[in-house]
mmCIF file as gemmi writes it, N, C-alpha and C atoms, coordinates in Angstrom:
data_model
loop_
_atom_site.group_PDB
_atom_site.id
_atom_site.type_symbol
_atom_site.label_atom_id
_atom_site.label_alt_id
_atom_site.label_comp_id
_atom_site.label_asym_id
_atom_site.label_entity_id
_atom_site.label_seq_id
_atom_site.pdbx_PDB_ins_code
_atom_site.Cartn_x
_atom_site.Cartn_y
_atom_site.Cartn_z
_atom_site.occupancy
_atom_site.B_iso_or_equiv
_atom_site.pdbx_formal_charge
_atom_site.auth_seq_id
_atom_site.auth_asym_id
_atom_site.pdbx_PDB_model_num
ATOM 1 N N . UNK Axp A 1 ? -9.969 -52.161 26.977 1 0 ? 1 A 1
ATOM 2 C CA . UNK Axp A 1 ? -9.158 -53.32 27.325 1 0 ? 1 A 1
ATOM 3 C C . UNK Axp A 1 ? -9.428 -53.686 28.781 1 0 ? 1 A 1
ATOM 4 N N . UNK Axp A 2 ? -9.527 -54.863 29.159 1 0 ? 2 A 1
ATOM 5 C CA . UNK Axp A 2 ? -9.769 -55.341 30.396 1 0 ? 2 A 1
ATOM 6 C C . UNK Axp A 2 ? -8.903 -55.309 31.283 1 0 ? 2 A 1
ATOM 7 N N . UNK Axp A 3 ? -8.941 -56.138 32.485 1 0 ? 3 A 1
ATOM 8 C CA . UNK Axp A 3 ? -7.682 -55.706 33.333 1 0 ? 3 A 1
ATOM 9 C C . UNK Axp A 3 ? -7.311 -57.315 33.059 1 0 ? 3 A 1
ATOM 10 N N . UNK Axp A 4 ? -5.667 -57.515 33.199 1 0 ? 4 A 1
ATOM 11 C CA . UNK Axp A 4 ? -5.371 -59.026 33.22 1 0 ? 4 A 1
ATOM 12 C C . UNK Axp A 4 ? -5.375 -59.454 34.712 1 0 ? 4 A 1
ATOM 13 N N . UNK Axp A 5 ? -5.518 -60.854 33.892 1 0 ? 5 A 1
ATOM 14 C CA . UNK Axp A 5 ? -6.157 -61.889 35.276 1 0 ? 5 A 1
ATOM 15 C C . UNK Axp A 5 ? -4.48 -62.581 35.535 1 0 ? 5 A 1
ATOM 16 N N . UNK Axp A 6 ? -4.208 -63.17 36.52 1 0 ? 6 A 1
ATOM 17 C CA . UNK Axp A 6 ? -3.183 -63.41 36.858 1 0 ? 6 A 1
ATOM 18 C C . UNK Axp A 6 ? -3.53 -64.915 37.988 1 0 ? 6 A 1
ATOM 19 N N . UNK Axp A 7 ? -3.689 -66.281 37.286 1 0 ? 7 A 1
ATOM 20 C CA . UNK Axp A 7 ? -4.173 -67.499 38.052 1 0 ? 7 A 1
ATOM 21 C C . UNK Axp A 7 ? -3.074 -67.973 38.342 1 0 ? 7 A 1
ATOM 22 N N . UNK Axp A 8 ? -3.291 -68.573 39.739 1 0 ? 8 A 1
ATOM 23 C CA . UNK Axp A 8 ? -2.376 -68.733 40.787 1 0 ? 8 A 1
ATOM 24 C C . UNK Axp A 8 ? -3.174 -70.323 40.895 1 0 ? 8 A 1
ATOM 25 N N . UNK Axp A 9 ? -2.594 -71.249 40.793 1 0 ? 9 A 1
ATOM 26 C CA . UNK Axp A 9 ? -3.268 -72.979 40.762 1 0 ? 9 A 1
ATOM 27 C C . UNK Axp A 9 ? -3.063 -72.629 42.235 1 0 ? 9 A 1
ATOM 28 N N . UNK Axp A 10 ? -3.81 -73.284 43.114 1 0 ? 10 A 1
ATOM 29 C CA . UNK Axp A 10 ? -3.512 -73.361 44.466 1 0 ? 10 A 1
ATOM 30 C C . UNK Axp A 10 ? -3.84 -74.522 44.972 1 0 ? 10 A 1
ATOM 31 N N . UNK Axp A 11 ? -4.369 -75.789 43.931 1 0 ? 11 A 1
ATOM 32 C CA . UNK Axp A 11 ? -4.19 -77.619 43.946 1 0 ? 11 A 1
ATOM 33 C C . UNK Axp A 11 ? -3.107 -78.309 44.892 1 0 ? 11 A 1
ATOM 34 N N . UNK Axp A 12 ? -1.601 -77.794 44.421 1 0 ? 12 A 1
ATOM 35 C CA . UNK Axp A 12 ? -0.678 -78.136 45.284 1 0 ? 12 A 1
ATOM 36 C C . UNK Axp A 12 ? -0.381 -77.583 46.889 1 0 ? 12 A 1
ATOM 37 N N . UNK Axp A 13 ? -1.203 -76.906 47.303 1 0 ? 13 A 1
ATOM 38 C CA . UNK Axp A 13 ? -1.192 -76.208 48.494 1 0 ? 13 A 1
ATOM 39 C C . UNK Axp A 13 ? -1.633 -76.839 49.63 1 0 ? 13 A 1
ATOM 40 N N . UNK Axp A 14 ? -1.433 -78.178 49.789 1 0 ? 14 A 1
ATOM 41 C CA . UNK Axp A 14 ? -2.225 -79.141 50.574 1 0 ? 14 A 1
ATOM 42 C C . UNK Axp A 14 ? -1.814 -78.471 52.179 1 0 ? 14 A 1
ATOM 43 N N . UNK Axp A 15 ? -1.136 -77.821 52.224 1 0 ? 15 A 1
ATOM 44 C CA . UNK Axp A 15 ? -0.966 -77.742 54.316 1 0 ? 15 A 1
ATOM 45 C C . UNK Axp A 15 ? -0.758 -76.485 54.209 1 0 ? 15 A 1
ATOM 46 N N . UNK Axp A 16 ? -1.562 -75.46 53.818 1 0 ? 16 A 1
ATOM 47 C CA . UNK Axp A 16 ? -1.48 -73.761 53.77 1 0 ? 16 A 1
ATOM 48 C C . UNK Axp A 16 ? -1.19 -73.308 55.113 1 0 ? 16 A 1
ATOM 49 N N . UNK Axp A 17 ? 0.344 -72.196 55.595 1 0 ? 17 A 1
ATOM 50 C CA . UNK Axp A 17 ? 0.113 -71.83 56.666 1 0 ? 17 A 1
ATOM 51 C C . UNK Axp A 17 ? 0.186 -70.684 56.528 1 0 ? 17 A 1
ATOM 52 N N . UNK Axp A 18 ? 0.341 -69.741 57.669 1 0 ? 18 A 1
ATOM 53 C CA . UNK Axp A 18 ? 0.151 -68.063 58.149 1 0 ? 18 A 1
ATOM 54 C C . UNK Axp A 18 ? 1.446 -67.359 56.745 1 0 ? 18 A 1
ATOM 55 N N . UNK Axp A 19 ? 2.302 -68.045 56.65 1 0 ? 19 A 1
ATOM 56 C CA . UNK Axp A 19 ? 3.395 -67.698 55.653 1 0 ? 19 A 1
ATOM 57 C C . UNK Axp A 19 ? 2.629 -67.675 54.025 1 0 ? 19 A 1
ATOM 58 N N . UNK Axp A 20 ? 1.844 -68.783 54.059 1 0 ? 20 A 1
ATOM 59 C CA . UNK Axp A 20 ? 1.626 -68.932 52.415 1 0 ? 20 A 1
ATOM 60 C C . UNK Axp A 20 ? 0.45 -68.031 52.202 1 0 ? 20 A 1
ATOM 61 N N . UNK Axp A 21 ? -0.589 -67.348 53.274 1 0 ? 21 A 1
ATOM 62 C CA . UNK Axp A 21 ? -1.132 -66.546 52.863 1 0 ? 21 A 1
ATOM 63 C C . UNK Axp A 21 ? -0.428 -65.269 53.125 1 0 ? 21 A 1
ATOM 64 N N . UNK Axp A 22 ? 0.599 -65.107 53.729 1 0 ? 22 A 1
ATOM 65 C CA . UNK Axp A 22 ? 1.241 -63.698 53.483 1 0 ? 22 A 1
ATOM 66 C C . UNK Axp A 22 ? 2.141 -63.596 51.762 1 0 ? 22 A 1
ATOM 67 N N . UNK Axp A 23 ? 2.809 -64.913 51.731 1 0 ? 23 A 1
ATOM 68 C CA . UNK Axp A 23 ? 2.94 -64.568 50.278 1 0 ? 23 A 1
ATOM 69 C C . UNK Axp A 23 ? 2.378 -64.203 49.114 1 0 ? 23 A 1
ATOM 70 N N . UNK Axp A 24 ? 0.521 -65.119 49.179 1 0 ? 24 A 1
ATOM 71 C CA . UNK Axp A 24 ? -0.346 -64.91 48.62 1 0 ? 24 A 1
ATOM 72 C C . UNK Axp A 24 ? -1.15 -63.101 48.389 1 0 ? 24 A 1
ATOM 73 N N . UNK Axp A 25 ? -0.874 -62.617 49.612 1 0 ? 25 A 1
ATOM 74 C CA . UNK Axp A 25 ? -1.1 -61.455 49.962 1 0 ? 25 A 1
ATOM 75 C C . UNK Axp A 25 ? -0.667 -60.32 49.192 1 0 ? 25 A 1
ATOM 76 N N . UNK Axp A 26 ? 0.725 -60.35 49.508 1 0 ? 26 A 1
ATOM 77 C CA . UNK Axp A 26 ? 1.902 -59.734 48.517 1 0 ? 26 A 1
ATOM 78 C C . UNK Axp A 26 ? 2.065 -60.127 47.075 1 0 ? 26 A 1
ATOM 79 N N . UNK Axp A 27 ? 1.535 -61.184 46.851 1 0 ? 27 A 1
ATOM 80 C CA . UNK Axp A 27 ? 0.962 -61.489 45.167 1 0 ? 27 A 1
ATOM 81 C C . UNK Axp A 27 ? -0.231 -60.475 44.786 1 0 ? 27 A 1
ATOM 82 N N . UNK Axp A 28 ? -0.953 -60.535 45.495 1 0 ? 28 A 1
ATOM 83 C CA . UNK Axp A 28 ? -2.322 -59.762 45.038 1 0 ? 28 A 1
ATOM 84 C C . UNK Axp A 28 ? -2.034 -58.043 45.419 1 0 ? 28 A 1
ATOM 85 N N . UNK Axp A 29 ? -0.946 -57.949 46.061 1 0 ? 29 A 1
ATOM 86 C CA . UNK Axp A 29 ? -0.688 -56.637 46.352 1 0 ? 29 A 1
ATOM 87 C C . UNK Axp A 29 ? 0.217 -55.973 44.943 1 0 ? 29 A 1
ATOM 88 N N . UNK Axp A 30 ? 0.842 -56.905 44.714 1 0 ? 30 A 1
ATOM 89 C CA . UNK Axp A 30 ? 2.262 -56.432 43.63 1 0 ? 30 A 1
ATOM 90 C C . UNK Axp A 30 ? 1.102 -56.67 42.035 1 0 ? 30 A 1
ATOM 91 N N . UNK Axp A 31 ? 0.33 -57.359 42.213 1 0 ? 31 A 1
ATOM 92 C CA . UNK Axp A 31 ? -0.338 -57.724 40.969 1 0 ? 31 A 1
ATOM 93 C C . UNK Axp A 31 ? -1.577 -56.461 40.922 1 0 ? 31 A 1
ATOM 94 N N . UNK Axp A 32 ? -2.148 -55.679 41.936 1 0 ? 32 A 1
ATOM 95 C CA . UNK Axp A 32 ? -2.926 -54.67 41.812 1 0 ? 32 A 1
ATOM 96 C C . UNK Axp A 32 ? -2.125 -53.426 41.55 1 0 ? 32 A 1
ATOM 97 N N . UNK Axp A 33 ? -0.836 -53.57 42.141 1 0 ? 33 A 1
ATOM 98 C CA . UNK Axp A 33 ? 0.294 -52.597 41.338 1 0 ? 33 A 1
ATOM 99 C C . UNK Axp A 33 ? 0.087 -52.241 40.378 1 0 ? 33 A 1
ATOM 100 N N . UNK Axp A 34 ? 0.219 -53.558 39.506 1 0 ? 34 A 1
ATOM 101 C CA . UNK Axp A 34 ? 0.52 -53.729 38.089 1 0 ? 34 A 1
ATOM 102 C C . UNK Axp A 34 ? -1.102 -53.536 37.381 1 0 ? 34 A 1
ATOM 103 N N . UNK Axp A 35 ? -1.702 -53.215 38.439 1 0 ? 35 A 1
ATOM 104 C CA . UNK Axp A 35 ? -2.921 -52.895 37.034 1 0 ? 35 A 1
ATOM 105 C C . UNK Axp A 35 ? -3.927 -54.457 36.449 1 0 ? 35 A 1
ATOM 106 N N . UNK Axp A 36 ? -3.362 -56.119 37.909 1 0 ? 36 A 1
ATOM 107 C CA . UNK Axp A 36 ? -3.789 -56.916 37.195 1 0 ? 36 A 1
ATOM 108 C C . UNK Axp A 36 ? -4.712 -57.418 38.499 1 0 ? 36 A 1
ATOM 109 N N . UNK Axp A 37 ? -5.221 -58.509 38.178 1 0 ? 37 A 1
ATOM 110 C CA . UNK Axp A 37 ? -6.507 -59.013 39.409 1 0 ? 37 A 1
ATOM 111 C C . UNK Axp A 37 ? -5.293 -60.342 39.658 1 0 ? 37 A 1
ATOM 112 N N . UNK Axp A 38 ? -5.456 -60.893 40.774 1 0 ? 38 A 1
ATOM 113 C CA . UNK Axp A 38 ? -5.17 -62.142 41.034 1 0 ? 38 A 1
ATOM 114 C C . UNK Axp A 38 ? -6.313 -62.956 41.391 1 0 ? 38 A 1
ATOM 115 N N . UNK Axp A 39 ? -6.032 -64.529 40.725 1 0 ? 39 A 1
ATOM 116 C CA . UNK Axp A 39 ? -7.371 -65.493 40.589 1 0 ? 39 A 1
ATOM 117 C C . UNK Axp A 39 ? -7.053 -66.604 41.898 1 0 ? 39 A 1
ATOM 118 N N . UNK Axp A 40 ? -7.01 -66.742 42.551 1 0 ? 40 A 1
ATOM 119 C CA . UNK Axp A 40 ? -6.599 -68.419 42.952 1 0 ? 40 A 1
ATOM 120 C C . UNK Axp A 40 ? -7.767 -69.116 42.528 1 0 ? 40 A 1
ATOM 121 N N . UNK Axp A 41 ? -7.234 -70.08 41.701 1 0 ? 41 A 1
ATOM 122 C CA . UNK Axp A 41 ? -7.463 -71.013 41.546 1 0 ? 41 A 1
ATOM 123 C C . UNK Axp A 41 ? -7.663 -72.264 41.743 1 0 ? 41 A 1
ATOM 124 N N . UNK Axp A 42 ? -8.795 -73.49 42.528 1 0 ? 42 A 1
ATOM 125 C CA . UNK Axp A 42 ? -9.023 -74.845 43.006 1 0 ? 42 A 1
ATOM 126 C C . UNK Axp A 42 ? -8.337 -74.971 44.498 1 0 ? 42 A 1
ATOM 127 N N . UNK Axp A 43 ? -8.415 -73.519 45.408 1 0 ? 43 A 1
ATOM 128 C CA . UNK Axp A 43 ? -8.214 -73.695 46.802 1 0 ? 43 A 1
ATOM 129 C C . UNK Axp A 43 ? -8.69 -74.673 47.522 1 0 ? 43 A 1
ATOM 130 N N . UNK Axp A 44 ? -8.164 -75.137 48.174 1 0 ? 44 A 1
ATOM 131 C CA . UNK Axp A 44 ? -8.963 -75.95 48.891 1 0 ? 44 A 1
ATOM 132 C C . UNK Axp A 44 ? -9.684 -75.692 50.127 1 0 ? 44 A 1
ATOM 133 N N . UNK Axp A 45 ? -9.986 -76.243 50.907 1 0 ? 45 A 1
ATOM 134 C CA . UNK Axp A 45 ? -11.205 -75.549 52.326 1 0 ? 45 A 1
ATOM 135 C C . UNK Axp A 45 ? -10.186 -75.191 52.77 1 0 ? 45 A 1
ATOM 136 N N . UNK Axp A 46 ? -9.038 -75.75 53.195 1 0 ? 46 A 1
ATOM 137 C CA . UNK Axp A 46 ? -7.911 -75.567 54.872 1 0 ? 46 A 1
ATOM 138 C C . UNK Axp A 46 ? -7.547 -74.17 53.829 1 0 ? 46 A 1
ATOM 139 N N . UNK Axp A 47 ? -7.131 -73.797 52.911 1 0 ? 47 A 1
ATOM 140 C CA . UNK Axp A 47 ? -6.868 -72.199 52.245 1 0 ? 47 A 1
ATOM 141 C C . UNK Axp A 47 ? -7.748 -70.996 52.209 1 0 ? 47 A 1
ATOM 142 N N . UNK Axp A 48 ? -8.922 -71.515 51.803 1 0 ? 48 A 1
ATOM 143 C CA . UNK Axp A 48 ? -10.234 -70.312 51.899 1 0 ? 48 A 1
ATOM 144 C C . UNK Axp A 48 ? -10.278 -69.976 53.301 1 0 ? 48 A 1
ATOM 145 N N . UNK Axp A 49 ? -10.405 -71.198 54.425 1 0 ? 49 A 1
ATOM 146 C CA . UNK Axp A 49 ? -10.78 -71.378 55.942 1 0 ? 49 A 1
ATOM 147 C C . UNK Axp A 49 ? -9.676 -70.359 56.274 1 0 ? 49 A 1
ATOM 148 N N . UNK Axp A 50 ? -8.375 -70.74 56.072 1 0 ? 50 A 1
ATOM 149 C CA . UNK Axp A 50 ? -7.203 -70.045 56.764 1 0 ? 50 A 1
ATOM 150 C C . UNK Axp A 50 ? -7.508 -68.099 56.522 1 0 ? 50 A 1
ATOM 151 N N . UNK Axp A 51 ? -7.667 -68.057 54.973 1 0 ? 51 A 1
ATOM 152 C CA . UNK Axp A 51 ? -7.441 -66.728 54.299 1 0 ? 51 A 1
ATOM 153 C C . UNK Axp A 51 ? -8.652 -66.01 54.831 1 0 ? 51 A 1
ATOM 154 N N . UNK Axp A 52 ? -9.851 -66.435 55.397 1 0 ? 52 A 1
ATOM 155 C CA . UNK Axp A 52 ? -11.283 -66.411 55.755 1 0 ? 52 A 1
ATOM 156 C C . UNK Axp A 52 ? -10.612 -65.592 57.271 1 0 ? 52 A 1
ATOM 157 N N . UNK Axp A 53 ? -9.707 -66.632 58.142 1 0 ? 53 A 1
ATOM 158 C CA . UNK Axp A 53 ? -9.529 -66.325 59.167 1 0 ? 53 A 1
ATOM 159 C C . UNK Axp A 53 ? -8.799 -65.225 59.45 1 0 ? 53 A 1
ATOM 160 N N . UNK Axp A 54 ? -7.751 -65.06 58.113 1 0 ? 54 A 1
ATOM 161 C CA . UNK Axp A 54 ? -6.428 -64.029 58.496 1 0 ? 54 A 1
ATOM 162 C C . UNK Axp A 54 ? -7.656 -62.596 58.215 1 0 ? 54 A 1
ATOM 163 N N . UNK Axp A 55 ? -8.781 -62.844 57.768 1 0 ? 55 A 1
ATOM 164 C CA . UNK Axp A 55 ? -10.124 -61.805 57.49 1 0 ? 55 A 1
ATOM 165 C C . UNK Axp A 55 ? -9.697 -60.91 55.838 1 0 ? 55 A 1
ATOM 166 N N . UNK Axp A 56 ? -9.093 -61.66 55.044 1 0 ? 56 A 1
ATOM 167 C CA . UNK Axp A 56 ? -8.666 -61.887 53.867 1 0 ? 56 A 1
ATOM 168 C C . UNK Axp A 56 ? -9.561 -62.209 52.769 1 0 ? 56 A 1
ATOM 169 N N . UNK Axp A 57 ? -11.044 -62.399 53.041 1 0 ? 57 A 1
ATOM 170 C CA . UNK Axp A 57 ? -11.677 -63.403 52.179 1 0 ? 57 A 1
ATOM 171 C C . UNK Axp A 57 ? -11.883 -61.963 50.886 1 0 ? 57 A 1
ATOM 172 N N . UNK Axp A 58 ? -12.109 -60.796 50.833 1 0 ? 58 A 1
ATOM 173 C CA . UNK Axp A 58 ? -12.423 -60.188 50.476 1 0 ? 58 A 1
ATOM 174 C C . UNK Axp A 58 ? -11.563 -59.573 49.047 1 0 ? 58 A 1
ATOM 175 N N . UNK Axp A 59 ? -10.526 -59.382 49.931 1 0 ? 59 A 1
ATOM 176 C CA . UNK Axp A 59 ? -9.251 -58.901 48.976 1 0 ? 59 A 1
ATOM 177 C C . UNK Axp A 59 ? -8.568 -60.513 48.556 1 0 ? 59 A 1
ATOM 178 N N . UNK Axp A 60 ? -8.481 -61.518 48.626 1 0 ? 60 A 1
ATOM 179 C CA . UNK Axp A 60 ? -8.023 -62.43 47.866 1 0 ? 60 A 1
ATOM 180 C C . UNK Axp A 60 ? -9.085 -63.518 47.525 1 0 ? 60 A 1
ATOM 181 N N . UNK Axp A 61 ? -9.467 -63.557 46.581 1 0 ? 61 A 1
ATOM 182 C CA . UNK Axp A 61 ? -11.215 -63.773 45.997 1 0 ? 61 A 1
ATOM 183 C C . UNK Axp A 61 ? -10.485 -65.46 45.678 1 0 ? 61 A 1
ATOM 184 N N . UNK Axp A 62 ? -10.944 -66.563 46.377 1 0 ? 62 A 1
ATOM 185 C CA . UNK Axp A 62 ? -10.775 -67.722 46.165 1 0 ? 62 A 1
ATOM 186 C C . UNK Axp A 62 ? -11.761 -68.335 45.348 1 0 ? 62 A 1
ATOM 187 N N . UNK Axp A 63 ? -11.384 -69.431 45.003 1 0 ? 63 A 1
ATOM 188 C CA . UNK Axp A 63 ? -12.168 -70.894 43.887 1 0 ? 63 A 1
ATOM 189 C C . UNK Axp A 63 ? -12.073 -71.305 44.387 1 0 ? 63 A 1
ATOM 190 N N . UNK Axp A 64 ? -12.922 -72.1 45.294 1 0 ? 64 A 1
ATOM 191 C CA . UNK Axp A 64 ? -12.629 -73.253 45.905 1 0 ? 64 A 1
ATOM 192 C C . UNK Axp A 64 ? -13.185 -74.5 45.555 1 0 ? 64 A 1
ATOM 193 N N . UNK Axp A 65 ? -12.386 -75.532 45.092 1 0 ? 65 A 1
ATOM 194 C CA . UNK Axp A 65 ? -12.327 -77.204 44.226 1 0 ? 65 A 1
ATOM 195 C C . UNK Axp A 65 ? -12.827 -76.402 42.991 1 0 ? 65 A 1
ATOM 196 N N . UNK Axp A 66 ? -12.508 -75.476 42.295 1 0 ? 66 A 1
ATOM 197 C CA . UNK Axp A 66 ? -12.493 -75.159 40.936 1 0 ? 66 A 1
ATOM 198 C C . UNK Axp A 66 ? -14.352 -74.896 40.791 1 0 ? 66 A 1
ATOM 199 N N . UNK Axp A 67 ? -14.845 -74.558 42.183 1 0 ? 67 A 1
ATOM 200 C CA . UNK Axp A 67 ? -16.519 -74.285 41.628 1 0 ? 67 A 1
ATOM 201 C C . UNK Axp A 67 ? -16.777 -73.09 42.131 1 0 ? 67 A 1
ATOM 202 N N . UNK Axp A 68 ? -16.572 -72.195 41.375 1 0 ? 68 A 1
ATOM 203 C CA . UNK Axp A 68 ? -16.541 -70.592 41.078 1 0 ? 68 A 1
ATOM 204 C C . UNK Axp A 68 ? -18.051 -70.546 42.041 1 0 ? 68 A 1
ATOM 205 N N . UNK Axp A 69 ? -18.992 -70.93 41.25 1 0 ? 69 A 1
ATOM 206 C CA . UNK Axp A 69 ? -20.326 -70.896 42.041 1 0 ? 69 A 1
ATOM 207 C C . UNK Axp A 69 ? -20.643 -71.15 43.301 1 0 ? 69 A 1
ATOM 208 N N . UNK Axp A 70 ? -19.623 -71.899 43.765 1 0 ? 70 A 1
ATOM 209 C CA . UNK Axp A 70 ? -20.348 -72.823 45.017 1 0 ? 70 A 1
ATOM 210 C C . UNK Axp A 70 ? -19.337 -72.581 45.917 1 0 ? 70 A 1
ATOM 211 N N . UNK Axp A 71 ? -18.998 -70.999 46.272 1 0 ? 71 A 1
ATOM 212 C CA . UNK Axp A 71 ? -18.121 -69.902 46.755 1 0 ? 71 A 1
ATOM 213 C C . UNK Axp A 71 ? -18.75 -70.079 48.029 1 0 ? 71 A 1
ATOM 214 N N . UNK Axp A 72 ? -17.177 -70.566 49.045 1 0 ? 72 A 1
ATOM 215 C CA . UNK Axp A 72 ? -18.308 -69.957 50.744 1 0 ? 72 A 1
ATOM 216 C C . UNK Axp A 72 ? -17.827 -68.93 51.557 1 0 ? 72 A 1
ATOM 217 N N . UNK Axp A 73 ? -18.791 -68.477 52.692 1 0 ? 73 A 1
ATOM 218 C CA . UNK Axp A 73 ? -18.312 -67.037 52.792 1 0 ? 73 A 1
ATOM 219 C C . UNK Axp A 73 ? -17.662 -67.963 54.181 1 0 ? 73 A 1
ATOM 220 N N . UNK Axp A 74 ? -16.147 -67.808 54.241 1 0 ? 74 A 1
ATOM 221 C CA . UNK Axp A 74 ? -15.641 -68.418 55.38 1 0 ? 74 A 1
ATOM 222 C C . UNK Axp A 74 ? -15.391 -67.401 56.386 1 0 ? 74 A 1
ATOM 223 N N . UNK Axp A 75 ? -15.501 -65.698 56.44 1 0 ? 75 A 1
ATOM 224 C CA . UNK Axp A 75 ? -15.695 -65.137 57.589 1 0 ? 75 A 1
ATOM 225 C C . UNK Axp A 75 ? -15.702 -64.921 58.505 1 0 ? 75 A 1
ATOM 226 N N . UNK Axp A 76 ? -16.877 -65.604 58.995 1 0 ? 76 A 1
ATOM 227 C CA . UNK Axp A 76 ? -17.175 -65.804 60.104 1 0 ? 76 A 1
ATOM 228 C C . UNK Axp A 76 ? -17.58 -64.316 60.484 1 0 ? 76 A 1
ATOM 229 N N . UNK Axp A 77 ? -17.194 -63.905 61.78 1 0 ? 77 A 1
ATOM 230 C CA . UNK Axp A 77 ? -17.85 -62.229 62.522 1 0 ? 77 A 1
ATOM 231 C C . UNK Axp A 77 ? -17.367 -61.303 61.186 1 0 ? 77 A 1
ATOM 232 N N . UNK Axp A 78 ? -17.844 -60.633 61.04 1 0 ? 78 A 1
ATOM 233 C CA . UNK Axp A 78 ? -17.588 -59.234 60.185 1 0 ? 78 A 1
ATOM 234 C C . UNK Axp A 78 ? -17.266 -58.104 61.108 1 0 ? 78 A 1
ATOM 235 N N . UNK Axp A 79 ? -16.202 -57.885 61.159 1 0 ? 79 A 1
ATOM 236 C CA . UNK Axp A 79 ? -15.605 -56.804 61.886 1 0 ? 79 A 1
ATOM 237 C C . UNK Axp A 79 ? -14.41 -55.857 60.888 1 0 ? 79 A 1
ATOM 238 N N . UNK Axp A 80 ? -14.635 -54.662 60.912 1 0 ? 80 A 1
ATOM 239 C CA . UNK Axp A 80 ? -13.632 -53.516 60.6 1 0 ? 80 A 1
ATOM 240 C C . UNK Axp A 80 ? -13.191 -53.074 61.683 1 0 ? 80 A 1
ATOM 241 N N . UNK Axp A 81 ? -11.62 -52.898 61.671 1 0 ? 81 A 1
ATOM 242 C CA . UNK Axp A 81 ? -10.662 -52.488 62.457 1 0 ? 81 A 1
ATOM 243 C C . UNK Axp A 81 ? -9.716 -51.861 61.618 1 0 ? 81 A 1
ATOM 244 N N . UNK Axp A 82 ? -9.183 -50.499 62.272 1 0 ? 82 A 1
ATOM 245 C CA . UNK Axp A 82 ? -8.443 -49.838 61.884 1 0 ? 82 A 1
ATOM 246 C C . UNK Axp A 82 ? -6.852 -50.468 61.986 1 0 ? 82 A 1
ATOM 247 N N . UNK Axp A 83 ? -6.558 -50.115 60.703 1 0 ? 83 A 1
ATOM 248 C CA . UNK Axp A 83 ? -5.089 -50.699 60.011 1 0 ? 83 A 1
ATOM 249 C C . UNK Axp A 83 ? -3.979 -49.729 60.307 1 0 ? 83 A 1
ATOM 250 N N . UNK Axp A 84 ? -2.719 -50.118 61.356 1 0 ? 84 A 1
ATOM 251 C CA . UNK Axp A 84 ? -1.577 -49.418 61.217 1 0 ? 84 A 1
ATOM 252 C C . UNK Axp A 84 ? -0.514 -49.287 60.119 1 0 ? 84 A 1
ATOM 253 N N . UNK Axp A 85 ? -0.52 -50.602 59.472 1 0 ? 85 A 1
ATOM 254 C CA . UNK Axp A 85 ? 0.495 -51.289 58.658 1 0 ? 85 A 1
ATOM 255 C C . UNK Axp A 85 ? -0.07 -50.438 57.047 1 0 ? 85 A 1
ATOM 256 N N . UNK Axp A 86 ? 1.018 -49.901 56.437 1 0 ? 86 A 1
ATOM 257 C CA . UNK Axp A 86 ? 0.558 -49.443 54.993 1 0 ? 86 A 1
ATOM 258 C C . UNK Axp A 86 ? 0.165 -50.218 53.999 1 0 ? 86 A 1
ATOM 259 N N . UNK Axp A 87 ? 0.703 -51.056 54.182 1 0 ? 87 A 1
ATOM 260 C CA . UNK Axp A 87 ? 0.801 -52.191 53.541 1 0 ? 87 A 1
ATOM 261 C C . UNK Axp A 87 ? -0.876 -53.031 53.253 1 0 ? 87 A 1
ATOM 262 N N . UNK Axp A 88 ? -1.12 -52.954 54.581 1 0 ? 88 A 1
ATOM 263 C CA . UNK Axp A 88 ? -2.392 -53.878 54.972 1 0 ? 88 A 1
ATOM 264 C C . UNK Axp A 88 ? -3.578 -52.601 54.547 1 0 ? 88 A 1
ATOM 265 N N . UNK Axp A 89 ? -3.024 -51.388 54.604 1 0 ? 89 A 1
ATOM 266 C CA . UNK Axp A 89 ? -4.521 -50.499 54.164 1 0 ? 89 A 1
ATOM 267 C C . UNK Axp A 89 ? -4.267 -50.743 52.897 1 0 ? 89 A 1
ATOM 268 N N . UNK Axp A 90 ? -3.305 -50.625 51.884 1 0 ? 90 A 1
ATOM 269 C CA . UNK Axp A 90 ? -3.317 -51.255 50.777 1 0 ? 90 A 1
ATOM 270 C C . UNK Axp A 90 ? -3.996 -51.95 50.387 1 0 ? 90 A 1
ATOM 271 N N . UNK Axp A 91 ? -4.098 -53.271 50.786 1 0 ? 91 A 1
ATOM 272 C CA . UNK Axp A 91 ? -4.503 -54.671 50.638 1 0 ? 91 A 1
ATOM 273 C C . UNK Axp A 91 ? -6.078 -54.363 50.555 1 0 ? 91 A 1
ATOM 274 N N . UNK Axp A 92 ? -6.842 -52.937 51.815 1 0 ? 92 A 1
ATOM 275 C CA . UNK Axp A 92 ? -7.99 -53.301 52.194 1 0 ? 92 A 1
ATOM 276 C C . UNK Axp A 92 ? -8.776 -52.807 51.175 1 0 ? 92 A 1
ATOM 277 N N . UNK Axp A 93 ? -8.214 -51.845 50.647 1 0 ? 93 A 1
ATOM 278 C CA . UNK Axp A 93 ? -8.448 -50.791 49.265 1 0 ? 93 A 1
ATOM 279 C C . UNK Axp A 93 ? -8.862 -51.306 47.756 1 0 ? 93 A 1
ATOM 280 N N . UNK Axp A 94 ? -7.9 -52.756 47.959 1 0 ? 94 A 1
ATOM 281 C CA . UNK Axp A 94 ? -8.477 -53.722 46.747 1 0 ? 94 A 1
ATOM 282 C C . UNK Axp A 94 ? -9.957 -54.146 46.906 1 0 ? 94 A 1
């Protein structure tokens, strides 16, 4: 049996801030709990860009305009830094 997918539309998300990817966060945290993947779904740039920045791109795997393929790596520097927060080594583990 596979693992369930759990899609999150993220269309209506037109002005994403520091809050909506912490909620987003804690979605994909409570949903790897449970044994399931979280999808977002038709992000838009200002969401990938933001989640890219919070250095998120990894553990919350975006769609962005619904073209699975045409995935960008919003990044930027690649840096590992050690995590105080339990929470956030959690997150890095996904």
């Amino acid at each position: 049996m596979g693992v369930t997918r759990i899609v999150l539309e993220c269309g209506p998300l037109t002005a994403p801030t520091a809050t909506t990817i912490d909620q987003i966060a804690r979605l994909q945290l409570e949903a790897h709990r449970c044994g399931c993947r979280l999808e977002l779904k038709d992000a838009g740039l200002e969401l990938a860009a933001l989640i890219g920045f919070c250095g998120l791109s990894e553990v919350l795997r975006v769609e962005v305009e619904g073209q699975a393929e045409e995935r960008k790596d919003l990044r930027g520097v690649e840096e590992k830094s050690q995590l105080d927060d339990a929470s956030a080594r959690e997150l890095e583990d996904l």
